[in-house]
C-alpha positions in Angstrom: 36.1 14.6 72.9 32.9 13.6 73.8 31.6 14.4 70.4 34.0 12.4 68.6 32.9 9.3 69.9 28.9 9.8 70.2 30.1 10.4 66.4 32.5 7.2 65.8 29.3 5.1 67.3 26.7 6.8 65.8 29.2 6.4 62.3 29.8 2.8 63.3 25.8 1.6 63.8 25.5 3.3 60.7 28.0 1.3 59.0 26.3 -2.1 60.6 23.1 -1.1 59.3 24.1 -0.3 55.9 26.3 -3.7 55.8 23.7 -5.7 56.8 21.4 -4.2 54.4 23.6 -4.9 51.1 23.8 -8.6 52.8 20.0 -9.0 53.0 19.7 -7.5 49.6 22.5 -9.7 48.2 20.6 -12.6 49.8 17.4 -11.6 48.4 19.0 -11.1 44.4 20.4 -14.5 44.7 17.7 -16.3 46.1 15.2 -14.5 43.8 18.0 -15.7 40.8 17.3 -19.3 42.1 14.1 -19.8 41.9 14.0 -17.9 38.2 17.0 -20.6 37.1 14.2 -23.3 38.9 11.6 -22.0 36.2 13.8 -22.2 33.9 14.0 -26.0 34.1 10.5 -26.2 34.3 9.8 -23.8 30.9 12.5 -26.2 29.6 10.2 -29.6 29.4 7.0 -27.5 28.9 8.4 -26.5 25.5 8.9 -30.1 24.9 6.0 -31.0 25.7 4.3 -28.4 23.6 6.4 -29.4 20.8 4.8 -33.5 21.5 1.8 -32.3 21.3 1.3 -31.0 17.9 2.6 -34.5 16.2 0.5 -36.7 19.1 -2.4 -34.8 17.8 -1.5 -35.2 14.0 -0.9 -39.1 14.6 -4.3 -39.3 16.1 -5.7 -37.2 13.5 -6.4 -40.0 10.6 -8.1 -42.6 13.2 -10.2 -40.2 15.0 -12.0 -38.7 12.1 -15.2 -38.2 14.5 -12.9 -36.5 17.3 -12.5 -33.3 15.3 -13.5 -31.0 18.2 -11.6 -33.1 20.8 -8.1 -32.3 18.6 -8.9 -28.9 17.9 -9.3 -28.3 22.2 -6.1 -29.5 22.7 -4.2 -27.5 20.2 -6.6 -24.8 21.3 -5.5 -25.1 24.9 -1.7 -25.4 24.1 -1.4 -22.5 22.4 -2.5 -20.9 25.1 -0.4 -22.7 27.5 2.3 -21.7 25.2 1.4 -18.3 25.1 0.9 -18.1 28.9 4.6 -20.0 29.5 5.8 -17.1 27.6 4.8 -14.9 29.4 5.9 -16.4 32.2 9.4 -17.4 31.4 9.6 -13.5 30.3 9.7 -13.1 34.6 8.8 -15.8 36.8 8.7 -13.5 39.8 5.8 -11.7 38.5 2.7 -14.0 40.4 0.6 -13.0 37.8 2.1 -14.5 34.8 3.0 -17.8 36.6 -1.0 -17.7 37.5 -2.1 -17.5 34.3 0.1 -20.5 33.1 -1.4 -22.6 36.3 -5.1 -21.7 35.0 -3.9 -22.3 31.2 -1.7 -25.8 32.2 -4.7 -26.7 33.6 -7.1 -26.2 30.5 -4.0 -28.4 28.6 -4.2 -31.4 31.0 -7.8 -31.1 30.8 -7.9 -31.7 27.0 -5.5 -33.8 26.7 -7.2 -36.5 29.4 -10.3 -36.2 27.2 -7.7 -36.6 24.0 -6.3 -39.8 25.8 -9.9 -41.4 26.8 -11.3 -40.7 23.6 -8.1 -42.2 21.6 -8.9 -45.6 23.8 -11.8 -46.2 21.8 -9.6 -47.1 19.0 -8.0 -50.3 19.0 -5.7 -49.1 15.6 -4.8 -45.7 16.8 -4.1 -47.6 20.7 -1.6 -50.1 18.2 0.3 -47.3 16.0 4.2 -47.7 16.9 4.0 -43.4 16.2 1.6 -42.9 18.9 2.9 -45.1 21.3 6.2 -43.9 21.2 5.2 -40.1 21.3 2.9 -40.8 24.4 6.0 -42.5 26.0 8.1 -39.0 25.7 4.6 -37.5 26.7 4.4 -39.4 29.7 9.1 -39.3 30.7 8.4 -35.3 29.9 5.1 -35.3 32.8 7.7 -36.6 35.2 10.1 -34.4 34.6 8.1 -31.4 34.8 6.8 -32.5 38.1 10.4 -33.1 39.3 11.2 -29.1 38.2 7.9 -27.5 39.7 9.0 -29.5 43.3 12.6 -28.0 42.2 11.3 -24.6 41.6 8.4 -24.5 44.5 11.4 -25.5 46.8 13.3 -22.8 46.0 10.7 -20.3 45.6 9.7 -21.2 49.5 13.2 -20.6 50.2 13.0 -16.8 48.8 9.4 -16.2 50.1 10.7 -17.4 53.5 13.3 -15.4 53.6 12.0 -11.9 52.3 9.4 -12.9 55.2 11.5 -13.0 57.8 13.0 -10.0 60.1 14.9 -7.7 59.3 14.3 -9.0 55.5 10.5 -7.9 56.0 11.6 -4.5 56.3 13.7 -4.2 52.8 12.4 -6.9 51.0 9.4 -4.1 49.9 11.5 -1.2 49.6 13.9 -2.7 47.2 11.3 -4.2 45.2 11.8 -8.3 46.5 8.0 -9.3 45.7 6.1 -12.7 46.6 6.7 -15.5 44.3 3.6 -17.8 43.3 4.3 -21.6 43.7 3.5 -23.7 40.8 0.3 -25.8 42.1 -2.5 -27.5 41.2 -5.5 -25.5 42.1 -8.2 -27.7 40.6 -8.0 -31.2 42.5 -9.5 -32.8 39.3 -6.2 -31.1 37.4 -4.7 -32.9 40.3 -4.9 -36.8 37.9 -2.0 -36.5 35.0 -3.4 -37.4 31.9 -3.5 -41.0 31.2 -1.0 -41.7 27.7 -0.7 -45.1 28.2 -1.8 -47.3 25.1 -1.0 -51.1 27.0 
């Protein structure tokens, strides 16, 4: 008799355990499935803003006929941006990928400032309806990635907090729940958003 219940309890704890670990791993999987949707929004308005840049670059093209090597860096550095979201988008929880399109989003904003003073020089390109208006999306897509990377960091503190925390710490390894990388700016001089406007 005594048997049978060291048995039921030991069965019991047994059963508490293995409920609570399918609830911290169904936590985990949907917090994990958050802050992928998150970077999702985020991938979203990068591809527009890789698609801008091509025709903002083509516009300036025919006025800055001396600028050649400042419009070939910027298409330079957003194919590799574009390359880098890629890979990124492919699986935002993997910290190196979402590294490499911090380093590469900041070589983008880089050129693209030295685009933008460069283009001030000249009063007829500053004047061309075309550019104005694509530097307008240029500048409404900037804000709206910076609203999905607060979106997405949010989140991703959210999952990183909670794989951190006991007793998540102690399956959050074994069942594979890695750290997430925020999306921040490491460089402060990456820090400035490119100026676009042309007023």
């Amino acid at each position: 008799m005594t048997a049978l219940i060291v048995l039921g309890v030991f069965l019991a704890i047994v059963v508490v355990i293995a409920l609570s670990a399918v609830g911290i791993y169904n936590s985990l999987v949907s917090l994990r499935n958050r802050f992928k949707n998150a970077y999702a929004q985020i991938d979203v308005q990068l591809k527009r803003r890789y698609d801008l840049i091509p025709n903002l670059v083509e516009t300036a093209k025919g006025y800055l006929k001396h600028e050649h090597s400042t419009l070939e860096d910027v298409i330079k550095a957003r194919n590799i941006a574009y390359t880098a979201s890629q890979a990124a988008a492919a699986n935002p929880a993997d910290a190196a990928a979402v590294k490499g399109l911090l380093s590469a989003e900041g070589g983008l904003t880089g050129a693209l400032s030295r685009l933008m003073v460069v283009s001030e020089q000249y009063p007829d390109l500053k004047a061309n309806q075309n550019m104005m208006q694509l530097t307008e999306e240029l500048t409404s897509t900037e804000n709206k990635i910076a609203f999905a990377r607060q979106a997405y960091n949010d989140s991703v503190m959210q999952y990183n907090t909670s794989r951190e925390t006991f007793p998540n710490v102690l399956l959050a390894g074994m069942f594979g729940f890695l750290p997430a990388e925020l999306f921040h700016v490491e460089d402060q001089a990456e820090r400035t958003a490119p100026k676009v406007s042309f007023s």
